[in-house]
C-alpha positions, 0 to 999 in steps of 0.5 A: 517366957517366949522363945526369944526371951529365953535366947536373950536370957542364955545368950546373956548367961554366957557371956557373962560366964566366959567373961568371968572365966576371962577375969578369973584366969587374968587375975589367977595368971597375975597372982602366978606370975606375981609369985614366982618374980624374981628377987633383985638379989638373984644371980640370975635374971631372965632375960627380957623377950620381946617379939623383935628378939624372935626374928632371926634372919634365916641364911640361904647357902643353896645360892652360895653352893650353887654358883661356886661348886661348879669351880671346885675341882678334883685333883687326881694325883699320879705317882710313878712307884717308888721304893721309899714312901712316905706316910701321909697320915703322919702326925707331927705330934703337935695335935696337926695332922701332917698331911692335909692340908687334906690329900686322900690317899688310896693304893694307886691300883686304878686310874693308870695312865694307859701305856705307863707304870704311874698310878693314882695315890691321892687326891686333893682340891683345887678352885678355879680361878680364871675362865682359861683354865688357871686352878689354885691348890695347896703346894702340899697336893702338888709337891709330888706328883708325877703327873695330875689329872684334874676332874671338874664338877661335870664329871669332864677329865683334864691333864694338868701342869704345874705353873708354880708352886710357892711352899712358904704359903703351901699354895701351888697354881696348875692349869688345864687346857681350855676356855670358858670354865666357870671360876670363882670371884676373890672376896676381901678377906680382910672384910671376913668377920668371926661368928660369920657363916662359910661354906668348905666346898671340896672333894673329901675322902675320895667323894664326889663335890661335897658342901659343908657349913660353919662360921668363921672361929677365929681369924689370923692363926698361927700353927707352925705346919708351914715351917716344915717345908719353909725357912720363911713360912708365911702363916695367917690362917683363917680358922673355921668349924666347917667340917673337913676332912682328907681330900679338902686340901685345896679346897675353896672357902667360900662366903653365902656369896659364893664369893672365895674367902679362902684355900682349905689347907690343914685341919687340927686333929689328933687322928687325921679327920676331922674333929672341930676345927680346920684352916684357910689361906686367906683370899689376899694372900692367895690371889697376890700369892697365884697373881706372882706365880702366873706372871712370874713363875714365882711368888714376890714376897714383901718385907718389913724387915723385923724381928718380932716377939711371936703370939705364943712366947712364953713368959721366960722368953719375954723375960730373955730378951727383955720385952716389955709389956704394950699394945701391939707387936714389939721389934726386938730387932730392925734388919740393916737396909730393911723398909723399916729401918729406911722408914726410922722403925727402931728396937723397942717399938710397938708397931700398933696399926698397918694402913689405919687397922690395929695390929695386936699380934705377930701374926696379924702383921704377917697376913697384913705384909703378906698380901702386899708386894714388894715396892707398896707403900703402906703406913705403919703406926708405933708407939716410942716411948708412949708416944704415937707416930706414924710413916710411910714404909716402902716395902722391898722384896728382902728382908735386910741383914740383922746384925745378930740373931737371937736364938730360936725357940724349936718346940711347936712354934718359934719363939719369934718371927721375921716380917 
């Protein structure tokens, strides 16, 4: 056998060889997989898997944290001493810390003003809202302070004064001297969707400008911390995971647009940091809330002027004052002179939908009128008796007269509202 037939003769021999291994493990992989198919009486199934199911858009929040920290602040609170102090850490017994919102206190030995008695005792947040120098914050950062030094990302110190503060929404506008400051862009929080990725950007815990990530958990919450320095709170918070903690309060929320989506305000614990949920004032809310106190000195709020069965009534309240089941929010009472009793809103109505967007709670209506002025006009659809109708409401800057209040509820949440 020459040299060329025996490498014809091993080349053959070899693929031969590997084709048999090739055929061998098809067959024996098919055999397996034959054996361990599952049944069509298993509960369980897998799942199909294709290669398009693997492609998961990744999310780039370096641009997001990028454009917007430069418009986060830091507010430095001044105290004169006084001889009652309050605790800040205080909780309300209802798993909400009473504080933050998210003020950072500390004993107020440093940053004296030089010349004077007045210390630092807290800080909290604010973000930029206008390139002359307009900062919005939580009123709860504000209410008592003595005198407020602002820090912006660059490491600059301004003095600051309050323009207005509004405690039915815990939303408070300061302002700095100055021009050119970098400021963020108001998104529609209405467009916000639950499951969507958000960035907390704020000065927690006394630390300089701090980015933390999470998704949008739940939109339109209620959690009764606004009614201790209200008679007419105002609560549609947007709920996140986005961890934040002391000194977050005031604080931007921000979309991977780095576009501001919402105001840090109050995070749910049961020791006053954070441990797993925290809530936003909603962007509309905030820049109708801020536009009001900058050009009045004074939040306008709109009413619809009802009385309805709130999201979280027992079901010995629905029984009390009689409130049947139905889609929507139901009006137990129509304020005499109100929008709604203008518009022909009556008792009895389930009010389902505002401008063409459902309503299923309470407090999804309050966002929806909050964010709105006095003299808008907005169609509002209810269901009478099974049958749908819709009207034009004017809304005013009262709430009307009722002719008699029913009693309200004071445990964590009353047990209905006003709009």
């Amino acid at each position: 056998m020459t040299f060329k037939q025996l490498i014809a003769v091993s080349a053959i021999s070899a693929a031969t060889a590997i084709s048999g291994v090739w055929v061998y493990g098809k067959y024996e992989n098919g055999d397996l997989l034959a054996s361990i198919k599952p049944s069509a009486n298993y509960i369980f199934q897998p799942a199909k898997y294709t290669e398009k199911d693997a492609i998961v858009p990744s999310v780039n929040f370096e641009n997001a944290a990028a454009s917007a920290t430069p418009a986060v602040v830091h507010i430095k609170v001044m105290q004169q001493p006084r001889q009652q102090s309050f605790n800040p850490f205080a909780q309300n017994g209802s798993g909400f810390f009473d504080g933050f919102g998210g003020m950072s206190y500390k004993d107020g030995e440093d940053n004296a003003d030089a010349g004077s008695n007045v210390r630092q005792v807290g800080s909290g947040s604010g973000v930029l809202i206008s390139k002359d120098g307009y900062i919005v914050t939580n009123n709860h950062v504000v209410e008592k302070a003595d005198g407020l030094l602002v820090t912006l990302n660059d490491k600059k110190d301004y003095k600051a004064k309050v323009i207005g503060t509004d405690p039915s929404t815990d939303l408070a506008v300061i302002k700095i001297e100055g021009n050119n400051f970098p400021y963020l862009s108001f998104a529609n929080s209405d467009d916000v969707k639950v499951g969507q990725w958000v960035l907390a950007i704020g000065y927690p815990l006394n630390l300089e400008t701090t980015v933390t990530s999470g998704i949008i958990s739940a939109k339109s919450r209620s959690i009764g911390i606004n009614g201790r320095n209200s008679e007419a709170p105002i609560e549609s918070f947007i709920q996140t995971d986005a961890a934040v903690n002391p000194g977050n309060s005031g604080g931007a929320l921000v979309n991977t647009g780095g576009e501001l989506i919402g105001i840090n305000s109050a995070i749910a614990s049961p020791t006053g940091s954070y441990a797993g949920y925290s809530y936003a004032i909603p962007s509309n809310l905030v820049r109708r809330v801020a536009s009001d106190i900058v050009k009045y000195g004074s939040a306008k709020r709109a009413y619809l002027g009802v009385q309805f069965g709130s999201d979280q009534m027992s079901d010995a309240d629905r029984k009390k004052y009689n409130i049947p089941d139905g889609d929507g929010v139901y009006v137990m009472e129509v304020a005499q002179g109100s929008a709604a009793e203008k518009a022909g809103i009556e008792k009895g109505d389930f009010i389902t939908a505002i401008n063409g967007t459902a309503i299923n709670t309470g407090t999804e209506m309050v966002g929806k009128i909050s964010s709105l002025r006095p003299g808008d006009k907005i169609e509002v659809t209810y269901k009478r008796n099974g049958a749908e109708n819709t009207t034009t409401v004017t809304l005013q800057g009262a709430a009307g007269n009722y002719q008699q209040q029913p009693d309200r509820g004071r445990n964590e949440f009353n047990s209905e509202g006003d709009e």
